[in-house]
PDB file of N, H, CA, C and O in Angstrom:
ATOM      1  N   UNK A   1     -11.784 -14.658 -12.080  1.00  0.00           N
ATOM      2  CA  UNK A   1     -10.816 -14.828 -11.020  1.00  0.00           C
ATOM      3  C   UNK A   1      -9.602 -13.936 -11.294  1.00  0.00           C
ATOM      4  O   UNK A   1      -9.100 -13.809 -12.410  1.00  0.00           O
ATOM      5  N   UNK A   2      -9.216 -13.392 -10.294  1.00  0.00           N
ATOM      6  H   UNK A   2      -9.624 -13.495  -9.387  1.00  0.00           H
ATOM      7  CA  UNK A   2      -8.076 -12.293 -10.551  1.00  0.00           C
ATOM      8  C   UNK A   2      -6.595 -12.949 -10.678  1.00  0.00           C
ATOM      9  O   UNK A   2      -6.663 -14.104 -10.256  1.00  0.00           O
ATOM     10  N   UNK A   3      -5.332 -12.638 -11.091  1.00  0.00           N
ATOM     11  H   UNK A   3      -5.277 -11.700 -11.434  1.00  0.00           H
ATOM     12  CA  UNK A   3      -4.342 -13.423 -11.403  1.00  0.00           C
ATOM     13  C   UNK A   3      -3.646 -13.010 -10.259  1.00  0.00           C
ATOM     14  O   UNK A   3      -3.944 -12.398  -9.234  1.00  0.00           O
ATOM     15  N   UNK A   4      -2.669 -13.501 -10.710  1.00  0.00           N
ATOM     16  H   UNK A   4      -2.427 -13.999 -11.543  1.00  0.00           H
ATOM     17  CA  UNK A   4      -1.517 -13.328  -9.037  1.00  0.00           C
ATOM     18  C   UNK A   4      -1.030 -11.857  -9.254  1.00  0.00           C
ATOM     19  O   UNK A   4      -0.888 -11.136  -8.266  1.00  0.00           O
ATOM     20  N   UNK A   5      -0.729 -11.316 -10.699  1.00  0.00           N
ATOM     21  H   UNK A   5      -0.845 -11.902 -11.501  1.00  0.00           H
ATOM     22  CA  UNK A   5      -0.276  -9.983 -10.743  1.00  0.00           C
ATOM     23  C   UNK A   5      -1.159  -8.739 -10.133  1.00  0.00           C
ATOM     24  O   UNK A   5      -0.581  -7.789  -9.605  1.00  0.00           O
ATOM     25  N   UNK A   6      -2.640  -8.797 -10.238  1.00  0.00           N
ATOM     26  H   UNK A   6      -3.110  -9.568 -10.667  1.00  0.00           H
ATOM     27  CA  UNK A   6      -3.653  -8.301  -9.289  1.00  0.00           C
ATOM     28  C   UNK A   6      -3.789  -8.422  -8.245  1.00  0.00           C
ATOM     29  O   UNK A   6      -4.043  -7.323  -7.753  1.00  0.00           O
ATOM     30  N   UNK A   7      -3.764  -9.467  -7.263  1.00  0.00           N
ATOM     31  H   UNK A   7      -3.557 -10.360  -7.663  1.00  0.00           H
ATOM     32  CA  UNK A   7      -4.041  -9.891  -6.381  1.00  0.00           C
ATOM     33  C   UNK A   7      -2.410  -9.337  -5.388  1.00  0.00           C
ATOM     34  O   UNK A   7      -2.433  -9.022  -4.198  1.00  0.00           O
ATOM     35  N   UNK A   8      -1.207  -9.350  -6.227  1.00  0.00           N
ATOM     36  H   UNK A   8      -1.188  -9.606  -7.194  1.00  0.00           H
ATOM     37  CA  UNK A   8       0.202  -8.735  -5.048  1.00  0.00           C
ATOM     38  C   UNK A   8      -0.261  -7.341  -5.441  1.00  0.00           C
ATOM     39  O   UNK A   8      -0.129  -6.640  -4.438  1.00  0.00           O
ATOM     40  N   UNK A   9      -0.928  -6.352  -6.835  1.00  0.00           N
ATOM     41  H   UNK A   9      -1.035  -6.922  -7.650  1.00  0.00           H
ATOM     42  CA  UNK A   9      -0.734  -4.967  -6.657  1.00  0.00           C
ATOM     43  C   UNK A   9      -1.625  -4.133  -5.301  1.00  0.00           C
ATOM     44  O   UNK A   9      -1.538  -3.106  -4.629  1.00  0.00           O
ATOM     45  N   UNK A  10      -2.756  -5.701  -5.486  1.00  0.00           N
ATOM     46  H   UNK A  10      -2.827  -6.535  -6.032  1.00  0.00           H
ATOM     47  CA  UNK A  10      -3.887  -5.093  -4.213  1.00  0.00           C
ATOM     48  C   UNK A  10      -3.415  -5.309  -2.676  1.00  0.00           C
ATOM     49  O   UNK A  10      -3.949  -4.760  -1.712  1.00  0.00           O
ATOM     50  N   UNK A  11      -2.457  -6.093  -2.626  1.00  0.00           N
ATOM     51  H   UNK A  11      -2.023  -6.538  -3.409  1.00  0.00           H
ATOM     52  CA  UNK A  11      -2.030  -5.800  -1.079  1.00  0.00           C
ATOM     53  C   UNK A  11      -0.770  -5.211  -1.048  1.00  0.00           C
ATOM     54  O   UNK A  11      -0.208  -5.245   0.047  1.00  0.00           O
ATOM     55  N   UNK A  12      -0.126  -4.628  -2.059  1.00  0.00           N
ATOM     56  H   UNK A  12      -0.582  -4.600  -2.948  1.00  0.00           H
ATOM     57  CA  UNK A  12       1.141  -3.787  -2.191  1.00  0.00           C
ATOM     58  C   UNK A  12       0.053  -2.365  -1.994  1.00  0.00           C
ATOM     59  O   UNK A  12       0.583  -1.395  -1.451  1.00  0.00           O
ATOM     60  N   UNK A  13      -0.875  -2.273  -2.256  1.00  0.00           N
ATOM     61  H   UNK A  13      -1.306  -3.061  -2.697  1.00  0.00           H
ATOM     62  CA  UNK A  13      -1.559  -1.016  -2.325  1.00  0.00           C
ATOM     63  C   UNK A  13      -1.999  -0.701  -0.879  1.00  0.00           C
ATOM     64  O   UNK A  13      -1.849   0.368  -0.287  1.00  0.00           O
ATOM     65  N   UNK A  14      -2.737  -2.168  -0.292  1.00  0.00           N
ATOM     66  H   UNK A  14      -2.859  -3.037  -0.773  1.00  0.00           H
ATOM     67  CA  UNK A  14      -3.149  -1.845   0.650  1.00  0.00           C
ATOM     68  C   UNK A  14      -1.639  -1.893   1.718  1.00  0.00           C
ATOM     69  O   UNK A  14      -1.730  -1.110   2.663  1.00  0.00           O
ATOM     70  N   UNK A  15      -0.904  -2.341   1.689  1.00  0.00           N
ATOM     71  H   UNK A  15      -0.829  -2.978   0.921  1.00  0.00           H
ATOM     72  CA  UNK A  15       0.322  -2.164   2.751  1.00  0.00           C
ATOM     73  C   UNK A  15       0.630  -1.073   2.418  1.00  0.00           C
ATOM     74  O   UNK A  15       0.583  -0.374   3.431  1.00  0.00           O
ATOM     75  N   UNK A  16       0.955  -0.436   1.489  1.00  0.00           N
ATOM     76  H   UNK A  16       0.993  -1.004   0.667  1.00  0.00           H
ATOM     77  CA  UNK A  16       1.373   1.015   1.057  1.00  0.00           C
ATOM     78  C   UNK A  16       0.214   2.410   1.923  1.00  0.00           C
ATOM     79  O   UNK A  16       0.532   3.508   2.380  1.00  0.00           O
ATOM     80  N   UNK A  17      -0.667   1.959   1.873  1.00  0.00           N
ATOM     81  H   UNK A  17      -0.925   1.067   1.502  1.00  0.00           H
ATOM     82  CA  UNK A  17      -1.808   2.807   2.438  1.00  0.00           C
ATOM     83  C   UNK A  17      -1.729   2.773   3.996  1.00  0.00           C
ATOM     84  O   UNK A  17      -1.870   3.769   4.706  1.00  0.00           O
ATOM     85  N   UNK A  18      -1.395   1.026   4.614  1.00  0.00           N
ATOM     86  H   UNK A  18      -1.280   0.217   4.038  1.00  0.00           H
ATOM     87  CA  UNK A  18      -1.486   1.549   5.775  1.00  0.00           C
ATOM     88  C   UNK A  18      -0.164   1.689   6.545  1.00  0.00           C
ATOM     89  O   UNK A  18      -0.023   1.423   7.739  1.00  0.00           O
ATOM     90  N   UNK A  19       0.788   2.144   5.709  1.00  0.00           N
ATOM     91  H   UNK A  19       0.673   2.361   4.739  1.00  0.00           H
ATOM     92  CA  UNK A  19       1.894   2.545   5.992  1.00  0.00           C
ATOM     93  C   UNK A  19       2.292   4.422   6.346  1.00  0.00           C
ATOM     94  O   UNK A  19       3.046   5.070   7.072  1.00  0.00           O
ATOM     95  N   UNK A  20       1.151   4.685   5.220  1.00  0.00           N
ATOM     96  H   UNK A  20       0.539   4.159   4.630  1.00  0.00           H
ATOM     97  CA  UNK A  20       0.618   5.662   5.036  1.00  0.00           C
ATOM     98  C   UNK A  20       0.157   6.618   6.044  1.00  0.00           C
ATOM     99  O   UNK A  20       0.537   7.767   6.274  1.00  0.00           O
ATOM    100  N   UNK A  21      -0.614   6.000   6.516  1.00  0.00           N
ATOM    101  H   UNK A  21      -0.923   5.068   6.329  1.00  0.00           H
ATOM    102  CA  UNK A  21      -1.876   5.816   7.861  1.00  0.00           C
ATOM    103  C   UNK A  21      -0.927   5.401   9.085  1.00  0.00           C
ATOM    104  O   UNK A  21      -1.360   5.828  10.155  1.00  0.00           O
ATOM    105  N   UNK A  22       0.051   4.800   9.165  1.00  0.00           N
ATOM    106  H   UNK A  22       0.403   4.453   8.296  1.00  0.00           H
ATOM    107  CA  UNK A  22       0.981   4.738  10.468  1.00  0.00           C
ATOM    108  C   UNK A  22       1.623   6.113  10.301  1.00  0.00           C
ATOM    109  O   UNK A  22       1.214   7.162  10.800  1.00  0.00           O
ATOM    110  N   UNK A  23       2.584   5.962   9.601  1.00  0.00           N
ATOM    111  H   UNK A  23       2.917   5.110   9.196  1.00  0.00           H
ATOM    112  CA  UNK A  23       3.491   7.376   9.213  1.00  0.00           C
ATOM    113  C   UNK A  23       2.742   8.687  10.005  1.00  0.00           C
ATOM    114  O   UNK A  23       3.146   9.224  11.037  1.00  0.00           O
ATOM    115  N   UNK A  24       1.465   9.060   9.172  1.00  0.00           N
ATOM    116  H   UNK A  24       1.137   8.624   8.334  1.00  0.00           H
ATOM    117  CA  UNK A  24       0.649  10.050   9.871  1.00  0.00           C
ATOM    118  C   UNK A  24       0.583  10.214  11.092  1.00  0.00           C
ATOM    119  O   UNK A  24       0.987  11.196  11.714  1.00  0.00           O
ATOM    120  N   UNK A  25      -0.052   9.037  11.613  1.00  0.00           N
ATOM    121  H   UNK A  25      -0.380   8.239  11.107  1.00  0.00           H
ATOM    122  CA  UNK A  25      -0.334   9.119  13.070  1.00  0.00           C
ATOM    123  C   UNK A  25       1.007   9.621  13.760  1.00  0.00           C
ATOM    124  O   UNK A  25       1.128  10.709  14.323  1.00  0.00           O
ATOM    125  N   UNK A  26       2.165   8.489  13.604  1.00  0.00           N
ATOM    126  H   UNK A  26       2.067   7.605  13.147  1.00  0.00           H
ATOM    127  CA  UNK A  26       3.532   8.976  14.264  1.00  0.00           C
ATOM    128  C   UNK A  26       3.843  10.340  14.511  1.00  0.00           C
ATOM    129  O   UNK A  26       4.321  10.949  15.469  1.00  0.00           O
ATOM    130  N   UNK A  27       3.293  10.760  12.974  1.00  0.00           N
ATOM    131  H   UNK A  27       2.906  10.266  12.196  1.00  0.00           H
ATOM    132  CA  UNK A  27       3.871  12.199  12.829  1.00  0.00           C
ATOM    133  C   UNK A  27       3.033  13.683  13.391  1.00  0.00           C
ATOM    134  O   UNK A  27       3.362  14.861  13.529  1.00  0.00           O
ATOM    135  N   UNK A  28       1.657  12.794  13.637  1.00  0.00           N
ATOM    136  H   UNK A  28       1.390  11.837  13.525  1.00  0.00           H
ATOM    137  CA  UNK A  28       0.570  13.746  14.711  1.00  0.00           C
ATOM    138  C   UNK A  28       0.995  13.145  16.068  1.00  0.00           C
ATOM    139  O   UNK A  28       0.357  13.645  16.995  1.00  0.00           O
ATOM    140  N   UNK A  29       1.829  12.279  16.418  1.00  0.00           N
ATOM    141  H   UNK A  29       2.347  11.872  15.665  1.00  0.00           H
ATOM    142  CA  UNK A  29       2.320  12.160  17.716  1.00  0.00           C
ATOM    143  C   UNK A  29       0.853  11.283  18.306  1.00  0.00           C
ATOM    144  O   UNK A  29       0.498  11.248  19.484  1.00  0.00           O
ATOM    145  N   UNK A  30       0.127  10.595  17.107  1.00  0.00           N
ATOM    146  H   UNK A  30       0.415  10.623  16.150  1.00  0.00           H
ATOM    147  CA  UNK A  30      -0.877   9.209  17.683  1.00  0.00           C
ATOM    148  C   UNK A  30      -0.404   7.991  17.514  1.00  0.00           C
ATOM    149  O   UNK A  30      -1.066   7.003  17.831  1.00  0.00           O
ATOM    150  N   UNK A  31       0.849   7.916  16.970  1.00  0.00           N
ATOM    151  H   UNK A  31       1.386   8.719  16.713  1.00  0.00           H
ATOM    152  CA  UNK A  31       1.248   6.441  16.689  1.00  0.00           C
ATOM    153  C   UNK A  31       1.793   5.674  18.144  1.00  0.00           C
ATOM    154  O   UNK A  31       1.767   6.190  19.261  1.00  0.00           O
ATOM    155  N   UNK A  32       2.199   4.551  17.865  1.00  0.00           N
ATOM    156  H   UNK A  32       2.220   4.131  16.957  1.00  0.00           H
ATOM    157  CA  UNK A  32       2.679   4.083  18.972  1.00  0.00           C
ATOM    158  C   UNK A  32       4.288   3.948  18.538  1.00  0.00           C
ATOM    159  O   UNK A  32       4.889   4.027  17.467  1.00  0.00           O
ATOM    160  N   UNK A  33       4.696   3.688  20.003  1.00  0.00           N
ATOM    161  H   UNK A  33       4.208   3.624  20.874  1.00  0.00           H
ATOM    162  CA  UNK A  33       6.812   4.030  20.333  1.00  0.00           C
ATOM    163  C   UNK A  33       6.664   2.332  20.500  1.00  0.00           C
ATOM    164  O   UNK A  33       6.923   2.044  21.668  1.00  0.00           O
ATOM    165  N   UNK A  34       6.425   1.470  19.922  1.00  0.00           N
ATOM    166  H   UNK A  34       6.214   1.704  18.973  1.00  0.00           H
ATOM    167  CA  UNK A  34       6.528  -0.308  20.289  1.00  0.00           C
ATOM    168  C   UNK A  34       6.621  -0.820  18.893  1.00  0.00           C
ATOM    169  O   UNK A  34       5.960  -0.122  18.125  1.00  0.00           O
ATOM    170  N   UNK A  35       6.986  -1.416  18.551  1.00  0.00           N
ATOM    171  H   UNK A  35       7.523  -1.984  19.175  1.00  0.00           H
ATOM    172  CA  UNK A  35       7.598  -2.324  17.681  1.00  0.00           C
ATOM    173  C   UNK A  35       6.299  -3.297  17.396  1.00  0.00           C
ATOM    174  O   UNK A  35       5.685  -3.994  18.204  1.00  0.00           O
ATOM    175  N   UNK A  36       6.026  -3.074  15.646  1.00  0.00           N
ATOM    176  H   UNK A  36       6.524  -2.508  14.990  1.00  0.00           H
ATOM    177  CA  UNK A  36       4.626  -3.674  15.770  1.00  0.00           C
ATOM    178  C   UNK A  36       4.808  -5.658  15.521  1.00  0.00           C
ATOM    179  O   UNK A  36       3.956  -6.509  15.263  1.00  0.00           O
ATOM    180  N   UNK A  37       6.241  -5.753  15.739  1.00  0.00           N
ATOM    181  H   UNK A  37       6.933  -5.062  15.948  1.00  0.00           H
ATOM    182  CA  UNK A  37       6.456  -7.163  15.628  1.00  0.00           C
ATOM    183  C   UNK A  37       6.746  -8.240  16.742  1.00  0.00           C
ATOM    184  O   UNK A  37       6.445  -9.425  16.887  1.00  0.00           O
ATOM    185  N   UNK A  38       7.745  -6.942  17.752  1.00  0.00           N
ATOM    186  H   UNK A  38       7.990  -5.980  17.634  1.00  0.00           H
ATOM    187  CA  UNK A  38       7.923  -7.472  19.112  1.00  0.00           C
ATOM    188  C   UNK A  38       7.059  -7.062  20.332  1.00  0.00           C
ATOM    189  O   UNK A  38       6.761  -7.759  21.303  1.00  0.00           O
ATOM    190  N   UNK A  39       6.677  -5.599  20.030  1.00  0.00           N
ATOM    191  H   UNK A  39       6.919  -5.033  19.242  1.00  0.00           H
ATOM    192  CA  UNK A  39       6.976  -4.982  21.422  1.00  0.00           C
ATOM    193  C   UNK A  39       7.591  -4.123  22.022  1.00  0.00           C
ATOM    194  O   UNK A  39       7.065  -3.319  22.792  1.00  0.00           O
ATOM    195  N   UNK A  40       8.711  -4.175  21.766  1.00  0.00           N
ATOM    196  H   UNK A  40       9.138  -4.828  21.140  1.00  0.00           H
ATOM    197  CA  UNK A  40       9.859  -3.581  22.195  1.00  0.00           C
ATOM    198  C   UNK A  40       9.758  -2.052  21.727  1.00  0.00           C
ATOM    199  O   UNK A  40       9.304  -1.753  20.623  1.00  0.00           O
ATOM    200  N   UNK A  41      10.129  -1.287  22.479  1.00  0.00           N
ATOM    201  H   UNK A  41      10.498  -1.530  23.376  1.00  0.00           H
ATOM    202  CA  UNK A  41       9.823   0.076  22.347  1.00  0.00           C
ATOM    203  C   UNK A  41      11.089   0.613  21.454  1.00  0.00           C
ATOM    204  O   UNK A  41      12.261   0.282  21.637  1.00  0.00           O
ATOM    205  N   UNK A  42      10.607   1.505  20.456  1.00  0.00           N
ATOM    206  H   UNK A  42       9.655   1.773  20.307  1.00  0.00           H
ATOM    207  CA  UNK A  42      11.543   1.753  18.969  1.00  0.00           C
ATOM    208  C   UNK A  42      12.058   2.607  19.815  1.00  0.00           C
ATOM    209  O   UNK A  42      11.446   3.113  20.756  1.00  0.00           O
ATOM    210  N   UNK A  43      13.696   2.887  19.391  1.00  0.00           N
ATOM    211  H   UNK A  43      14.193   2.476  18.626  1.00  0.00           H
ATOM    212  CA  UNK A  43      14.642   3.845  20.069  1.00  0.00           C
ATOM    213  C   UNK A  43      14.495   5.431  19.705  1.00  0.00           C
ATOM    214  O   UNK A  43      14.277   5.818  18.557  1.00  0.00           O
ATOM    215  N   UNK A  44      14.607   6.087  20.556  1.00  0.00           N
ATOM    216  H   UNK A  44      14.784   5.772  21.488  1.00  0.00           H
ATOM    217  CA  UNK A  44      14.517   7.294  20.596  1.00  0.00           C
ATOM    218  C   UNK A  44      15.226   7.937  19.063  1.00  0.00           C
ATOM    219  O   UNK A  44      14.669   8.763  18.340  1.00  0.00           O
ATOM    220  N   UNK A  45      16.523   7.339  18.830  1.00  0.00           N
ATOM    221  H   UNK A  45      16.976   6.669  19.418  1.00  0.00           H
ATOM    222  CA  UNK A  45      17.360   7.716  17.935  1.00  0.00           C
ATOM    223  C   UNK A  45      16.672   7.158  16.176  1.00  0.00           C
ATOM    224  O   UNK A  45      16.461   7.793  15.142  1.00  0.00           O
ATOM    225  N   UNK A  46      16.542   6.039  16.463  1.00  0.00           N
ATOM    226  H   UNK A  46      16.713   5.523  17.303  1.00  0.00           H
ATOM    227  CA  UNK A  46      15.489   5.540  15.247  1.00  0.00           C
ATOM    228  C   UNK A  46      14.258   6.344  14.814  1.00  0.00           C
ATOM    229  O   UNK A  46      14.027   6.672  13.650  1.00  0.00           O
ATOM    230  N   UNK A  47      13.293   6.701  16.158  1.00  0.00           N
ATOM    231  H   UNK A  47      13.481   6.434  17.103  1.00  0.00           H
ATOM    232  CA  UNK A  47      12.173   7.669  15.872  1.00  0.00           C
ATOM    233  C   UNK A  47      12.424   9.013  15.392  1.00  0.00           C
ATOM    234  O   UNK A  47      11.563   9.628  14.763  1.00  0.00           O
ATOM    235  N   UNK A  48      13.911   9.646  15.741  1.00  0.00           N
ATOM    236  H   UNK A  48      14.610   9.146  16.252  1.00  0.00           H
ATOM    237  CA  UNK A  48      14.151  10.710  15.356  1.00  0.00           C
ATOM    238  C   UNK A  48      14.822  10.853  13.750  1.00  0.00           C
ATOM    239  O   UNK A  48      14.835  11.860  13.041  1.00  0.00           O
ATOM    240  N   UNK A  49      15.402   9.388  13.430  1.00  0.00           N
ATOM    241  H   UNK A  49      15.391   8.570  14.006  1.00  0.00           H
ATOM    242  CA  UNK A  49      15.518   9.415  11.944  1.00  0.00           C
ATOM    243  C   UNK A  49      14.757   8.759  11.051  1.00  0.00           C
ATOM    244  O   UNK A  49      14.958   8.619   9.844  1.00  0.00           O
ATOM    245  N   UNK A  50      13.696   8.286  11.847  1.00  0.00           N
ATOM    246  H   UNK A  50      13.533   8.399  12.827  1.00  0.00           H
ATOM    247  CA  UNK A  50      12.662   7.510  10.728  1.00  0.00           C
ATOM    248  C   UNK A  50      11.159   7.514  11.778  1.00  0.00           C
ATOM    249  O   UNK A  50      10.657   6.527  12.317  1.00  0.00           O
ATOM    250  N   UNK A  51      10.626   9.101  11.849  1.00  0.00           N
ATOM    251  H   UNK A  51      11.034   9.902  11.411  1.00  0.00           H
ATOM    252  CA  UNK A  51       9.555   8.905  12.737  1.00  0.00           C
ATOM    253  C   UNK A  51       8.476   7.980  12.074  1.00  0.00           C
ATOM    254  O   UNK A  51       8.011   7.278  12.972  1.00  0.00           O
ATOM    255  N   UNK A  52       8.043   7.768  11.190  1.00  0.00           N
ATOM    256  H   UNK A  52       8.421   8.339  10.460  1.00  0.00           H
ATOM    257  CA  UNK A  52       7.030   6.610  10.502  1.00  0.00           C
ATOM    258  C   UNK A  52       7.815   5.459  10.890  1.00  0.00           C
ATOM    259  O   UNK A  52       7.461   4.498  10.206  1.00  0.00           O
ATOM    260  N   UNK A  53       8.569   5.211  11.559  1.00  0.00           N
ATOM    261  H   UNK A  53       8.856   5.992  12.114  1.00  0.00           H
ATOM    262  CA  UNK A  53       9.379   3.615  11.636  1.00  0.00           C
ATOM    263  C   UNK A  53       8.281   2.890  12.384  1.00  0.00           C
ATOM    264  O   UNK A  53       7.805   3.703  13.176  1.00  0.00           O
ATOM    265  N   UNK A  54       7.679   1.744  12.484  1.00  0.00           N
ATOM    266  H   UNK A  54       8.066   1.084  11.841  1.00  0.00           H
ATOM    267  CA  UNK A  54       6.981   0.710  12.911  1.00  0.00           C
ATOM    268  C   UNK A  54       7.705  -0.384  13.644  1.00  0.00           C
ATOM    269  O   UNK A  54       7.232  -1.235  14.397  1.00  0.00           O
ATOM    270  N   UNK A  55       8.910  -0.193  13.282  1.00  0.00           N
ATOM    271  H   UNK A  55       9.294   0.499  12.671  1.00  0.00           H
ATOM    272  CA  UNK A  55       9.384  -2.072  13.740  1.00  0.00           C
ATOM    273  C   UNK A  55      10.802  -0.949  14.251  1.00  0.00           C
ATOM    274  O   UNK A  55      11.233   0.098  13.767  1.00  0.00           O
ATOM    275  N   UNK A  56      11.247  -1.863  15.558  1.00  0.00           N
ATOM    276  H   UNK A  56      10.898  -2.713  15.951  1.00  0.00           H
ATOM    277  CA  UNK A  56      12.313  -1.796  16.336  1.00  0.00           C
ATOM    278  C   UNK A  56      14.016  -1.840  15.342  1.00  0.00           C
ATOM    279  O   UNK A  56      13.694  -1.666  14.167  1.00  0.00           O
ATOM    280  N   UNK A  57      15.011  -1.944  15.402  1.00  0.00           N
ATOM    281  H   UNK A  57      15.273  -2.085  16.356  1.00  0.00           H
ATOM    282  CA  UNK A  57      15.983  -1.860  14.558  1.00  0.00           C
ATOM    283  C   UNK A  57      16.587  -3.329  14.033  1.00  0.00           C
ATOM    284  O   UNK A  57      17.373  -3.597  13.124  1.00  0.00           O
ATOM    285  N   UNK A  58      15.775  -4.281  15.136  1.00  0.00           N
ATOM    286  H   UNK A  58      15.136  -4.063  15.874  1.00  0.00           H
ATOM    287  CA  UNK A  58      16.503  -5.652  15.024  1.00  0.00           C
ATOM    288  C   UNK A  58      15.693  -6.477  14.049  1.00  0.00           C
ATOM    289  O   UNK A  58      16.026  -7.322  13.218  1.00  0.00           O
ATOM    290  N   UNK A  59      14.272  -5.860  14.486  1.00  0.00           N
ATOM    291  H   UNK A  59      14.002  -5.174  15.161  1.00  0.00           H
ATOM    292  CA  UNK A  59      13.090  -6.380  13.278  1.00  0.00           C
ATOM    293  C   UNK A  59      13.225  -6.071  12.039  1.00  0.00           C
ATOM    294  O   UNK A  59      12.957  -6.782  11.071  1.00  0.00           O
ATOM    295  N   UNK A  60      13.567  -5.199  12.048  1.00  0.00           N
ATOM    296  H   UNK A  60      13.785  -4.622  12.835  1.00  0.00           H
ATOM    297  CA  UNK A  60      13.533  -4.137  10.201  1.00  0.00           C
ATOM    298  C   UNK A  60      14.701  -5.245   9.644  1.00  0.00           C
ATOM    299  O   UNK A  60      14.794  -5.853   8.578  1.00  0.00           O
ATOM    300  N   UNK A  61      15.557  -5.220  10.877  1.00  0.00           N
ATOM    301  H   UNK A  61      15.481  -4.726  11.744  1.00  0.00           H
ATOM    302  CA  UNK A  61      16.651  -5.768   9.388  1.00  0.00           C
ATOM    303  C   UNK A  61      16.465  -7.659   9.322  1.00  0.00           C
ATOM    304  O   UNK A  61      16.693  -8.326   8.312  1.00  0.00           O
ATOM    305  N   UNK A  62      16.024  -8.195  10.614  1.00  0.00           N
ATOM    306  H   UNK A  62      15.839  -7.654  11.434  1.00  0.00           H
ATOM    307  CA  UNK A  62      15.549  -9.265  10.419  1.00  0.00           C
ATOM    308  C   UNK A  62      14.712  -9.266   8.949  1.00  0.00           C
ATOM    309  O   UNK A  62      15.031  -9.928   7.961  1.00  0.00           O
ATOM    310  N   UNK A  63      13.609  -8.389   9.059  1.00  0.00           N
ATOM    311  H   UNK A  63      13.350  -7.851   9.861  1.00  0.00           H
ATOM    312  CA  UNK A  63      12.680  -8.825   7.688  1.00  0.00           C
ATOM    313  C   UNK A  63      13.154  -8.410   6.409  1.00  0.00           C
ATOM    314  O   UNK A  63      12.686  -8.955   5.409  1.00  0.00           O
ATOM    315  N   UNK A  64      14.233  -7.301   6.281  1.00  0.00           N
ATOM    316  H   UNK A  64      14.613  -6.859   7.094  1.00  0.00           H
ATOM    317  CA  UNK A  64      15.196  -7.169   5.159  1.00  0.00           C
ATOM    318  C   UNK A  64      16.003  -7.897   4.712  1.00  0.00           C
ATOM    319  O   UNK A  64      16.467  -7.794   3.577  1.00  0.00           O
ATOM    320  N   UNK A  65      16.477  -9.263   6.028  1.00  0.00           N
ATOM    321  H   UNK A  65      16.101  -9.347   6.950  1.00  0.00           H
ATOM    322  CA  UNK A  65      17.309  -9.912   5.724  1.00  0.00           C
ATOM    323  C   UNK A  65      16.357 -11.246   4.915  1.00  0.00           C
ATOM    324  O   UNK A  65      16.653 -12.110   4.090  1.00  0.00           O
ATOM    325  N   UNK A  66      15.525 -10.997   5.399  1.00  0.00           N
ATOM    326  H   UNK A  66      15.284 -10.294   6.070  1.00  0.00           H
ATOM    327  CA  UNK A  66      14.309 -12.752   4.729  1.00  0.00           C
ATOM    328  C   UNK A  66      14.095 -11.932   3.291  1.00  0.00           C
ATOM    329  O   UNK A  66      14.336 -12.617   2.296  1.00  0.00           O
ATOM    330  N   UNK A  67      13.745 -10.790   3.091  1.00  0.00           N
ATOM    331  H   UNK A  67      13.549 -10.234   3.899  1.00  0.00           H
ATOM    332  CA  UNK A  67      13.048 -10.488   1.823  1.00  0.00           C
ATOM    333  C   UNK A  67      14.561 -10.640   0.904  1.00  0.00           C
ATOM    334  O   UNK A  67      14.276 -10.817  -0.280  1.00  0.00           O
ATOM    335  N   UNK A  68      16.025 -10.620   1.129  1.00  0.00           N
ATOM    336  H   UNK A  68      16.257 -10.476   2.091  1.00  0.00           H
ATOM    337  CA  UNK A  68      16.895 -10.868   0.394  1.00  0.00           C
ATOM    338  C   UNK A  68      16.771 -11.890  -0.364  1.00  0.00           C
ATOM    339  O   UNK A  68      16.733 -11.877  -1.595  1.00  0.00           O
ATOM    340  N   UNK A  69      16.665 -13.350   0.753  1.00  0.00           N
ATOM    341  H   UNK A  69      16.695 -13.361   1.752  1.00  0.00           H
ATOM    342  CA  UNK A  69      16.416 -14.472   0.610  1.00  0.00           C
ATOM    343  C   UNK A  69      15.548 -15.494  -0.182  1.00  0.00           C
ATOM    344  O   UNK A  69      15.638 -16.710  -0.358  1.00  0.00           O
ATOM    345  N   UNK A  70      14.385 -14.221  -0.727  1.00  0.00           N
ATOM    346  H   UNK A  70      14.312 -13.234  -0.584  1.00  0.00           H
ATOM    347  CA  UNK A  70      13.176 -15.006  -0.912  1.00  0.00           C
ATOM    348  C   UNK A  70      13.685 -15.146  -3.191  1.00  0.00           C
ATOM    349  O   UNK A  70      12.939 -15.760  -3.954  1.00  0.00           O
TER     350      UNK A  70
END
């Protein structure tokens, strides 16, 4: 049975990969302009300083603000 230290490097790996795999697409202009939490379509100004961005500006810091917390 694998321990907990294996088991967070394998989905730190796999989130890392398909972060990876978003980024790309964005950056071949296949990703999507929506917010993969709401919906809400990521701002023009956000895509132009973080084209791999996934999440809208209110989400990112929502989930920055929980990962403080934890």
């Amino acid at each position: 049975m694998a321990d907990d230290c294996d088991v967070a490097q394998a989905l730190d790996e796999r989130i890392r990969a398909e972060m990876i795999a978003a980024a790309r697409a964005q950056i071949e202009g296949e990703g999507t302009d929506d917010c993969e939490d709401c919906g809400a379509p990521i701002g023009a100004a956000r895509r132009a300083a973080l084209p791999s961005a996934s999440r809208c500006v209110d989400c990112q810091e929502r989930r920055e603000r929980r990962k403080e917390f934890r």
